[in-house]
N, CA, C and O of each residue as an XYZ file, in Angstrom:
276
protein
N       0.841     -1.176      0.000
C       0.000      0.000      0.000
C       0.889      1.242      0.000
O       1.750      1.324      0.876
N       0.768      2.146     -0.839
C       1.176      3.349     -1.193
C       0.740      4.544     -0.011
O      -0.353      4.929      0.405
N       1.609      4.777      0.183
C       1.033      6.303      1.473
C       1.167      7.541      0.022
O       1.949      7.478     -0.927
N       0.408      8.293      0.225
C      -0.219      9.476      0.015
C       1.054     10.181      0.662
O       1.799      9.723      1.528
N       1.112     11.426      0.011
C       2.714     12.413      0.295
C       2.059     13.164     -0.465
O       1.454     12.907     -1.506
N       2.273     14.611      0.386
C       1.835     15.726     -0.880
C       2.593     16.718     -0.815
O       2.951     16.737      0.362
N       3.039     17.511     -1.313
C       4.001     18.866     -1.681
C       3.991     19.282      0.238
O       5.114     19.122      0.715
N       3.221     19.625      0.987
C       3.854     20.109      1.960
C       4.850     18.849      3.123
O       5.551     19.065      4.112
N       4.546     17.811      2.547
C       5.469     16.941      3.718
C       6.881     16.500      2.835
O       7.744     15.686      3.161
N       6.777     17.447      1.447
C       8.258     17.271      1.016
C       9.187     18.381      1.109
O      10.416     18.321      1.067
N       8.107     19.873      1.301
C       8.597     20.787      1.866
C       9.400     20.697      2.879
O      10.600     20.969      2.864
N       8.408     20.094      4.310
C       9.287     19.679      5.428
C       9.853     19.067      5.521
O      10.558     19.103      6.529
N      10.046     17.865      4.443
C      11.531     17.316      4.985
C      12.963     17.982      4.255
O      14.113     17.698      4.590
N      12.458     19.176      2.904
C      13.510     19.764      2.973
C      14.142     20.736      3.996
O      15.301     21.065      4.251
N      12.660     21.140      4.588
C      13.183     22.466      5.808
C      14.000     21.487      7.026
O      14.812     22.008      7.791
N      13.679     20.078      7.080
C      14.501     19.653      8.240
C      15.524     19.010      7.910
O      16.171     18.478      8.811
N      16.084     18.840      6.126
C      17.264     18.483      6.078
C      18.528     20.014      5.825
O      19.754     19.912      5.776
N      17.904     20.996      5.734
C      18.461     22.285      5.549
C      19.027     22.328      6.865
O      20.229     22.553      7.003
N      18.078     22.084      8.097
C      18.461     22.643      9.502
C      20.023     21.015     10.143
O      21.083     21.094     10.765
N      19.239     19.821      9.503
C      20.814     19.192      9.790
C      21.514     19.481      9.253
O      22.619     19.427      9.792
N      21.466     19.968      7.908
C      22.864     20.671      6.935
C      23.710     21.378      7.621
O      24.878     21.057      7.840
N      22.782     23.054      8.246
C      23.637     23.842      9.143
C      24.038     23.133     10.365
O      25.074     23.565     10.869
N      23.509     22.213     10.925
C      24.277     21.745     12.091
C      24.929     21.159     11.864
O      25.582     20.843     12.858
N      25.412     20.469     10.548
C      26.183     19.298     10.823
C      28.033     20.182     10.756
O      28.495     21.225     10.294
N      28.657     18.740     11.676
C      30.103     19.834     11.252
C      31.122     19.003     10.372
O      32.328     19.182     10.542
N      30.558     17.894      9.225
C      31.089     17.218      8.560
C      30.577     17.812      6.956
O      29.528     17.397      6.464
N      31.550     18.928      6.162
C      31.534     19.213      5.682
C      30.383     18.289      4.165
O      29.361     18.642      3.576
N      30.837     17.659      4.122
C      30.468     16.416      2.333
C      29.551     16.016      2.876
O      28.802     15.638      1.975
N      28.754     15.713      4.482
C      27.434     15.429      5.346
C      26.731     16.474      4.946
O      25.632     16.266      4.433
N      27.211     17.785      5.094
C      26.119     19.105      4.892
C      25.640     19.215      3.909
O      24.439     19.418      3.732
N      26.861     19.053      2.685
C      26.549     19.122      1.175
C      25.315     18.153      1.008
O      24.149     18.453      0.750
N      25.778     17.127      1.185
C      24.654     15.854      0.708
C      23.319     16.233      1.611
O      22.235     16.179      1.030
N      23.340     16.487      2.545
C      21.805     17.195      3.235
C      21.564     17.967      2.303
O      20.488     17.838      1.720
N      22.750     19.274      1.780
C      21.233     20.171      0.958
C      20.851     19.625     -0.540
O      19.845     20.047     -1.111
N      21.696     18.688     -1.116
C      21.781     18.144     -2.342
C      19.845     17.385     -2.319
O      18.910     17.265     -3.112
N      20.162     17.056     -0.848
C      19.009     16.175     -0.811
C      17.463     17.148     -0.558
O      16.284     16.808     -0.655
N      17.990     18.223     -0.268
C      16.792     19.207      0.136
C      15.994     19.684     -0.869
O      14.795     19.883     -1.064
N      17.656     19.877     -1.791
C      17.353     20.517     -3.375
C      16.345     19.346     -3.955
O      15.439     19.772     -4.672
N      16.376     18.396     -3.807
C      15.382     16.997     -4.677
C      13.844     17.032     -4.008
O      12.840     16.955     -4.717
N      13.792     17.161     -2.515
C      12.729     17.352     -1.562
C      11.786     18.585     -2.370
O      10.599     18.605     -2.697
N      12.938     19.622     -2.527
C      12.168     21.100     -3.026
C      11.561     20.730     -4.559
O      10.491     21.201     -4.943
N      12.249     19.975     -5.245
C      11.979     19.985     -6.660
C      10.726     18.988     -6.967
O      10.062     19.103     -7.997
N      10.520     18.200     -6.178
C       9.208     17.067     -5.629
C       8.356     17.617     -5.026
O       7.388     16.857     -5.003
N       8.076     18.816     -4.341
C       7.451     19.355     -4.103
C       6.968     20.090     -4.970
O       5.760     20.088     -5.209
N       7.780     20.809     -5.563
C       7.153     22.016     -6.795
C       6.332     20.741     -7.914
O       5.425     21.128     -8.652
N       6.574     19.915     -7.919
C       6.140     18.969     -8.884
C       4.618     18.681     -8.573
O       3.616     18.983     -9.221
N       4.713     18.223     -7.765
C       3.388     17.929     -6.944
C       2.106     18.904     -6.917
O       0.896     18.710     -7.026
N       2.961     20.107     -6.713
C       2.109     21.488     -6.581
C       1.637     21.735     -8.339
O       0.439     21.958     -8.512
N       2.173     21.713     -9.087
C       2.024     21.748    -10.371
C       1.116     20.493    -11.102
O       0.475     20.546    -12.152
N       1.279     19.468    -10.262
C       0.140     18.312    -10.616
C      -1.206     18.615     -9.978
O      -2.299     18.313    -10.457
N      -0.992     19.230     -8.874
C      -2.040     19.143     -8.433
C      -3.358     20.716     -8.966
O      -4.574     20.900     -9.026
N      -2.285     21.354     -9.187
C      -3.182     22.845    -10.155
C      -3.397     22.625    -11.216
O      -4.174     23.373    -11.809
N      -2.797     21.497    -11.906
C      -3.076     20.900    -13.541
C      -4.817     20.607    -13.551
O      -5.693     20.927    -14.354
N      -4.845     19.640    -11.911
C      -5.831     18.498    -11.843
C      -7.347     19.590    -11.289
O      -8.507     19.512    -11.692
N      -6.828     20.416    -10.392
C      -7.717     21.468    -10.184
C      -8.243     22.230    -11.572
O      -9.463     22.325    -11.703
N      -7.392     22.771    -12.603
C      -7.651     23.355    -13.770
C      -9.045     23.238    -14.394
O      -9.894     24.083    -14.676
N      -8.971     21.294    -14.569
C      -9.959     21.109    -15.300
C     -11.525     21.201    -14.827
O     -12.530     21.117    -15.533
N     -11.414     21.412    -13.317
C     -12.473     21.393    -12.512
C     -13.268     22.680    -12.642
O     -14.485     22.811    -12.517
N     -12.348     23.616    -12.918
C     -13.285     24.842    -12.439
C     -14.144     25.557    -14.246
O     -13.788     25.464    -15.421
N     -15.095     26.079    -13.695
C     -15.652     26.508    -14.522
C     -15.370     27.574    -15.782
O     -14.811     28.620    -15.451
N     -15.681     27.418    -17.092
C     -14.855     27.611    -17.907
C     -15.373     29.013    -18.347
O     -14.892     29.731    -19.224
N     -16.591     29.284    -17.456
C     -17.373     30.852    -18.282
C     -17.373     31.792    -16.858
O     -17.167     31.347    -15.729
N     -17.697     33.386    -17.258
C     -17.457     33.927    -15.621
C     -19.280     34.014    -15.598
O     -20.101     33.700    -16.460
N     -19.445     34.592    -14.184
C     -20.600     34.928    -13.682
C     -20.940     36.406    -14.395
O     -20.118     37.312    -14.254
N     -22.073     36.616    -15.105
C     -22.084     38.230    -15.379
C     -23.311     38.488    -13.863
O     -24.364     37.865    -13.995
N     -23.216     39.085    -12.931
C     -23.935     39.274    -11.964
C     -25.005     40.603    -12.318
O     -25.824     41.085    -11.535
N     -24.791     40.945    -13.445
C     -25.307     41.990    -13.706
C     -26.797     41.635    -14.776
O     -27.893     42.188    -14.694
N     -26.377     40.556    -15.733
C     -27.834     39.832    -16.085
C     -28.574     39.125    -15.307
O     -28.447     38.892    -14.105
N     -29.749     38.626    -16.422
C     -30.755     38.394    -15.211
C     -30.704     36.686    -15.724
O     -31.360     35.839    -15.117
């Protein structure tokens, strides 16, 4: 069974591999934390972009004239 993940829990795990990045004091450890943050961030933007694709088709394609009857 597949778990469900959506753009904000890839956000956070880039915001919490950013914060071991700055703590860590093993230089090529930090790198590879943000290397990995950078992939977190880019899976996220992905997600967000699938998911406004999927919204797109939903919404209505004419406006309201509130002014006819």
């Amino acid at each position: 069974m597949e778990e469900i993940r959506d753009a904000i829990y890839y956000e956070q795990l880039a915001r919490y591999a950013r914060q071991l990045a700055a703590r860590h004091e093993d230089a090529l450890a930090a790198r590879h934390l943000r290397e990995t943050a950078l992939k977190h961030e880019r899976k996220a933007r992905k997600l967000r972009r699938a998911e406004a694709k999927a919204l797109e088709g939903k919404r209505p394609r004419y406006r309201w004239a509130f002014w006819r009857d």
